[in-house]
Structures are given as C-alpha cells and as structure tokens.
C-alpha positions in Angstrom: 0.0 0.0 0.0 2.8 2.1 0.7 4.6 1.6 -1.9 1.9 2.1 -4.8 1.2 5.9 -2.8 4.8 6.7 -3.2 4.4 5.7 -6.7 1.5 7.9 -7.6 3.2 10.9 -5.8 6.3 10.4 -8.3 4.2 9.8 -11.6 3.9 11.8 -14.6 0.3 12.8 -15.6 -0.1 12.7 -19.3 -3.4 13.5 -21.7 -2.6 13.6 -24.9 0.1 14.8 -25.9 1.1 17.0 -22.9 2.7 15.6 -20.0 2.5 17.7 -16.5 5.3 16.4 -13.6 3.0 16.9 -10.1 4.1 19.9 -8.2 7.1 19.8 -6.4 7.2 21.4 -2.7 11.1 21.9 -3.2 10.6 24.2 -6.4 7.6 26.1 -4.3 10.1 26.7 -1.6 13.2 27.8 -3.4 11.1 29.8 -6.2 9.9 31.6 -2.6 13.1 32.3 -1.3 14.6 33.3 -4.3 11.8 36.0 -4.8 12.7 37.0 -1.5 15.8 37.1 -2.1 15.8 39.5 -5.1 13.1 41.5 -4.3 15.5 42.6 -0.8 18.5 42.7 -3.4 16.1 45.0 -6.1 15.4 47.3 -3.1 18.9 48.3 -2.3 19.8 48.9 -5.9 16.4 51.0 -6.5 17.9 53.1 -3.3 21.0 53.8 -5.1 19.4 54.6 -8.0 17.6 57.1 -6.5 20.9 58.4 -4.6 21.1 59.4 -8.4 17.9 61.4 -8.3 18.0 65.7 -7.2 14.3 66.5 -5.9 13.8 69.6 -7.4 14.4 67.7 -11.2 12.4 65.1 -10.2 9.8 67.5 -8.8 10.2 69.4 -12.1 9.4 66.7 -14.3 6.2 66.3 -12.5 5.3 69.5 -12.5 6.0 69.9 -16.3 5.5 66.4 -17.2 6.5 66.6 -20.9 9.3 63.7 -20.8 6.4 61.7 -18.6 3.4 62.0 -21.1 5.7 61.1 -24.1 6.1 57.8 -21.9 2.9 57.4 -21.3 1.9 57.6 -25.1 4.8 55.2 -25.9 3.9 52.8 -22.6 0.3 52.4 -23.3 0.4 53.8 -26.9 3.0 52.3 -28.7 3.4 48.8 -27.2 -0.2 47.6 -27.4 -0.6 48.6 -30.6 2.8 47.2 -31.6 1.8 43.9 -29.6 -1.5 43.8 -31.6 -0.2 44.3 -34.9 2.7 41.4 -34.4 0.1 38.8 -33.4 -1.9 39.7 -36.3 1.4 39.5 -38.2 1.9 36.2 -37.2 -1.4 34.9 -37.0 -0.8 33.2 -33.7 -3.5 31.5 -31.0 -6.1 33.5 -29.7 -4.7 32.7 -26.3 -1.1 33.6 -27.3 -2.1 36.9 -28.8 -4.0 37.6 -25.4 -0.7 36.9 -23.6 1.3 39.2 -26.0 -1.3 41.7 -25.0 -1.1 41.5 -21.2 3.2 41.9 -21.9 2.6 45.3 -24.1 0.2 46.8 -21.2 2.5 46.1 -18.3 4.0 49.1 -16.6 8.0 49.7 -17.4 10.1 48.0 -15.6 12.6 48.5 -12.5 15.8 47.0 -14.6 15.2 50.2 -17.0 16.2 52.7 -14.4 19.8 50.7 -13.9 19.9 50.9 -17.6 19.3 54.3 -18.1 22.0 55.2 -15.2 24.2 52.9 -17.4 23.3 54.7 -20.8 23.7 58.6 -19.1 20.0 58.7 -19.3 18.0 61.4 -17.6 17.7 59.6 -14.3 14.7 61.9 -12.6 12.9 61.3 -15.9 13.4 57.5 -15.7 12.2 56.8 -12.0 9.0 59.8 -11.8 8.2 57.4 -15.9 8.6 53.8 -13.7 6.7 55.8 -11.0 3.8 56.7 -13.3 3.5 54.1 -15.5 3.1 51.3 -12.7 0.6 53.8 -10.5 -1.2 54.4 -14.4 -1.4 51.1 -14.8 -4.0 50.2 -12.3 -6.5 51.9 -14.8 -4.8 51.4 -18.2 -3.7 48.2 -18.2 -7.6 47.2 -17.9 -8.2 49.8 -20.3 -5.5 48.4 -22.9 -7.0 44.8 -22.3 -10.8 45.5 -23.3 -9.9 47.3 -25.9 -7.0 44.9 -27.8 -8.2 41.7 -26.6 -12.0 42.0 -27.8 -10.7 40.2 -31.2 -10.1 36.7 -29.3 -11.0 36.6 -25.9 -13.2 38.3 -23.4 -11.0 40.6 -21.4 -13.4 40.0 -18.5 -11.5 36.9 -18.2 -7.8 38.4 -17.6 -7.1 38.8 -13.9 -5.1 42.4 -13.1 -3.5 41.4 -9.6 -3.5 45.1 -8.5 -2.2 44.1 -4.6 1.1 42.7 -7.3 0.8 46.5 -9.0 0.8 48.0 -5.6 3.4 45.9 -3.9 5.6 46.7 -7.1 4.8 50.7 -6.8 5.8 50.7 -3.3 8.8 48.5 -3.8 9.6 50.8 -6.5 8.9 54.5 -4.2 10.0 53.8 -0.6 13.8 53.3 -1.2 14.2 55.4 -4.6 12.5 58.2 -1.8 14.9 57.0 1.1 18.0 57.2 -1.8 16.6 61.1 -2.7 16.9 62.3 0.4 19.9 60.9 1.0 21.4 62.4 -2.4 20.1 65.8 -0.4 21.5 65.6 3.0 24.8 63.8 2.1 25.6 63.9 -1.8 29.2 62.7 -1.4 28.0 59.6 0.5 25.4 58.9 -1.9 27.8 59.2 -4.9 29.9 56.3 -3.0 26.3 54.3 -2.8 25.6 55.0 -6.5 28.9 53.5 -7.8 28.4 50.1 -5.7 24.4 49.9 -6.1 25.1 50.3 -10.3 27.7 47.5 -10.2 25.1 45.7 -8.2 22.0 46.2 -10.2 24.2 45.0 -13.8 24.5 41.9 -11.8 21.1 41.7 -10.6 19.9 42.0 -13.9 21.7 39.0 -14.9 20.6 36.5 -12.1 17.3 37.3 -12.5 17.5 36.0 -16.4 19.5 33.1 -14.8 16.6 32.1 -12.0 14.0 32.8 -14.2 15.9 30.1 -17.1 16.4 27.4 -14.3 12.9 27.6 -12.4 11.4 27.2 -15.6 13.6 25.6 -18.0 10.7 22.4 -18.2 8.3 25.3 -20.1 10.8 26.1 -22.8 8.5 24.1 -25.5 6.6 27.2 -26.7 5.6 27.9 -30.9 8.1 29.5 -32.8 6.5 32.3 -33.5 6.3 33.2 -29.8 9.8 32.9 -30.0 9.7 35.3 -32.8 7.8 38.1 -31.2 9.8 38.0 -28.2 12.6 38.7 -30.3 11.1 41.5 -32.3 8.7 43.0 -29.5 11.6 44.8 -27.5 13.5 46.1 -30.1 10.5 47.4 -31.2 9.4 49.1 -28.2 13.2 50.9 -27.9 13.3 52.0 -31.6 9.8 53.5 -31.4 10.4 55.0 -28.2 13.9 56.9 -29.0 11.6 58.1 -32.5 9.1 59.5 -30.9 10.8 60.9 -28.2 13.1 62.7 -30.6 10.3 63.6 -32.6 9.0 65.5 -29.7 12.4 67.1 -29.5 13.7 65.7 -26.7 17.6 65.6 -26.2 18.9 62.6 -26.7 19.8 61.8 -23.4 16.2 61.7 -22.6 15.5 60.0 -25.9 17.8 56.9 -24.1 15.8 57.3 -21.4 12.5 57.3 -23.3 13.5 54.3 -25.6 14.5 52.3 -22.7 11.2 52.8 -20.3 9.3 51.7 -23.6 11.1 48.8 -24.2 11.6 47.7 -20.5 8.2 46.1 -19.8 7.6 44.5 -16.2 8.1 40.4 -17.0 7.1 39.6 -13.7 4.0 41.2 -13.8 3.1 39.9 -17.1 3.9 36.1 -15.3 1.8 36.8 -12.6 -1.1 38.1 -14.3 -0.6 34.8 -16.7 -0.7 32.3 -14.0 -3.6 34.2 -12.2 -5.7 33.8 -15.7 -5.0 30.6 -17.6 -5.6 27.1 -17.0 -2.1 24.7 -16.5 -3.5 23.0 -19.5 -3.2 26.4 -21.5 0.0 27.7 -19.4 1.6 25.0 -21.0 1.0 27.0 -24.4 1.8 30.6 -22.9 3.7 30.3 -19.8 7.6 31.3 -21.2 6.7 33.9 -23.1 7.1 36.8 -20.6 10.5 35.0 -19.8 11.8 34.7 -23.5 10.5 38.6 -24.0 12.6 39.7 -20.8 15.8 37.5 -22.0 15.5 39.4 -25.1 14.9 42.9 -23.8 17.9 42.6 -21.4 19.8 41.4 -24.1 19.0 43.9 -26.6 19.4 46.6 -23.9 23.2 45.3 -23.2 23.6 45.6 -27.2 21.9 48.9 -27.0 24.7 49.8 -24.0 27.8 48.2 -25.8 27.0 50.6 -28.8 26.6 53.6 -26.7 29.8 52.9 -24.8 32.0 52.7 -27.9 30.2 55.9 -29.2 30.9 57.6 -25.9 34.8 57.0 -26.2 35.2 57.5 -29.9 33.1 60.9 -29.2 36.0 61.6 -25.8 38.5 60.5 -28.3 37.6 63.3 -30.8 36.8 65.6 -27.9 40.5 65.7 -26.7 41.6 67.2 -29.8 39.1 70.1 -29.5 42.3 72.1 -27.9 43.8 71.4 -31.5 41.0 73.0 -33.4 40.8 75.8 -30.8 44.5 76.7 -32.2 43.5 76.7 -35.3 40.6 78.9 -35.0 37.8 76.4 -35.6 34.7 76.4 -33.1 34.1 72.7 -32.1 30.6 71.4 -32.7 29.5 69.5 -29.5 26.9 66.9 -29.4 23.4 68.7 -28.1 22.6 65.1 -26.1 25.7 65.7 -23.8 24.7 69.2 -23.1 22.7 70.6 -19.4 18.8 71.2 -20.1 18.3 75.1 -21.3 16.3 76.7 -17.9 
C-alpha cells in the first residue's frame, strides 16, 4: 500500500500529448526564497538609484511632465498597438495573442532605471516614468486589455493582480525616496552608494534571467512564432520610443531614457497576471513567453549599452583634440545630447 502511494506521488500525468510532472514542494520553496531574495536585493539597488535622483528635477518633471506623457503615449500607446499588430502579423492563438497583450500593457520595468543610469539617461525622468507608469497602470492596463483583446478573448477573463501593481509601486517609491533624500543631505556619500548599487543592479539584472531560465527551463516548449515576437517585440518598443521621443524634441539623453522605459516592460507582472488567468493545461502553451521577451529585452538593452559605450569614447577621443582646433581657430561642434537642459 505504501509503496503504490509513493508511486502515484512520483508519476507523470499525461493527456494527450502533454505531459504535467506533479508539483514539487522543493521548487515552491526555493522559487519563494529566491523572490525573497531578489526583491531585498532589487530594493537596495532601487535606493541607489535614486541616490542618483535631485528632488527639485524630479519634482520638475512632475510639475511639467512633458518627458512623462511622451512615456505614457509610448507605454500604453505604442506597445499595445505594436503587440496587436505582431500577433496579427503572425497569426498566432487566440490565447497567445492575449498573452502578447497583457506583456505590451505592463508598466515599465525597474531594470530600465539601472539601464538608463548605465546609458547617461535622464535619471529623474526615468524613476517619476517607472513611478507613473506602474501607478497608471491600475487603470490602463484594464483599459488596454478590453480594448485589444476583444478580437479573441473576453478581457473580463484576464485577472489584473492590483495588490502585485501595488506591492511593485511601493517597492519601487520607498527606497528610490529614502536614496533622494539621501542624495540631499549627504551627496558625497550617496555618490559612493551610486557607484556600488550600479555594479550591483548590472549583476542583478543578470541572475534574474539566470533564476527565471532554471525555475522554468521544463516550459521552454513554446511555438516559434512566440519565439519570434519576443525577439522582435523589445526592439520594437526601444526604436519606437527613442523616435518619438526625438520627434517630440527631446535631447537625446532623454531619448535613451525614453527608448528604454518603452522597451523595459515589467516580465514579472506579465507572469503573474498569466498564471492568475490561464488554465495549466493552456499555461503550458503561454507560460515562457514573458521570460523569452525579458531574455531578449535585457539582451538587446546590453547591445543597445555596448553601442553607446564605444560611441561615448570615440566621441572623448575626438573631444581631446578640440584644444587642437581651438588653435587653429575652428569652433568645435559639440553633441546637443551631452549638453545641461536650457532653464
């Protein structure tokens, strides 16, 4: 008798042709911890980031939010609408499309505000856009949903775990607040912060993609075409972003910024939302594709920063021999993007 129970708890269940492995307690347990885990380490870096951030520019762009609507157009403009169009493209299942969906309405990302630090982005811009987009999203994301998803599912369906949105939001304000006022009271201490809390959050960035590929490396089955999108979805989202950002004349520092908070979506939302609305029969369709788009947009992203990097020190390279021209008589023509905003 015993032995038979200790056989069931060990089998595979299998219908068709999908096989499901009975939940393991150990993989409950260490995908708890490890959530833990990173969401203590994403803390700390989000208070050096926001060692980073001067109140009175941050207070500015909220007071003249420019920078922040042009986000907001390109967070829940652009990126639904691009989502849309690529699973028409494709023709893919209805309930892959509606998963597509639910990634373009998720809020930006916390990973885009190391970025942006990384790229010389316009950091006050990039944490009061993360800010925005995730307290916005309480009533857009819904909003995005009814409207896109009406073409295969009923969006009445899709669960928006708001106490997730809200957890995330104040995960997001409390130590990027704690790291502003720091930045005011003692800015050479917070400079110190900044440099270790940058290093940190590059390698934060990377064990996430590394937990996220082993907790769920039995899900990597997925269409191609999922595979496709969450190639072409990101780098979507960034080119679109940096256009219409510099259409809107924005300096290109703030056109990083832009690109990146479009592109950045919030993976772990988009998981949670999924697992909240979907069958395990139909998560085994779905389930990796907010994974393979956030592999993708980090590695785009660290493309993005390679490219920027060598620009930046063939552009100090030229800059040295300014002094040169200055001899000569000829006014040096500086790039606008590496300029101070005109008060």
């Amino acid at each position: 008798m015993s032995s038979s129970m200790e056989c069931s708890a060990n089998a595979t269940v299998c219908e068709g042709a999908s096989c499901v492995l009975p939940e393991s307690n150990f993989n409950n347990v260490l995908s708890v911890v490890l959530s833990t885990v990173l969401t203590i380490l994403l803390a700390l870096v989000m208070f050096s980031m926001g060692c980073n951030v001067e109140i009175q520019k941050f207070l500015g762009h909220v007071k003249r939010p420019w920078g922040i609507f042009i986000g907001f157009l390109c967070q829940f403009g652009i990126m639904p609408l691009t989502g849309f169009i690529l699973s028409v493209a494709f023709d893919v299942l209805p309930i892959q499309a509606v998963v597509v969906l639910i990634m373009g309405c998720c809020p930006g990302g916390s990973a885009s505000n190391i970025l942006a630090y990384w790229v010389d982005g316009d950091m006050d811009l990039s944490v009061s856009m993360t800010t925005c987009s995730t307290l916005l999203a309480l009533g857009m994301m819904p909003l995005c949903l009814l409207i896109y998803t009406k073409t295969w599912a009923d969006s009445g369906t899709i669960i928006i775990p708001y106490d997730t949105i809200g957890t995330s939001l104040v995960a997001l304000v409390v130590p990027v607040s704690v790291g502003m006022f720091v930045n005011h009271k003692w800015p050479r201490t917070a400079k110190k912060i900044l440099k270790i809390g940058s290093i940190a959050g590059a390698i934060l960035i990377v064990l996430i993609a590394v937990v996220g590929g082993i907790l769920y490396q039995s899900a990597w089955i997925i269409a191609p075409k999922l595979w496709i999108i969450g190639t072409i979805y990101p780098v979507a989202g960034y080119t679109l972003g940096f256009l219409l950002a510099r259409i809107a004349g924005q300096p290109w520092h703030r056109c990083r910024t832009v690109a990146l908070e479009t592109g950045m979506q919030n993976s772990q939302l988009c998981s949670t939302i999924v697992q909240l609305s979907f069958t395990q029969e139909e998560l085994n369709q779905i389930f990796t594709f907010p994974l393979i788009y956030s592999i993708f947009q980090l590695a785009f992203a660290a493309i993005f920063l390679g490219i920027y990097v060598i620009y930046k020190k063939y552009y100090r390279k030229n800059d040295e021999e300014l002094p040169k021209n200055k001899e000569k008589g000829a006014e040096p023509e500086l790039n606008g993007g590496f300029q101070p905003d005109e008060k």
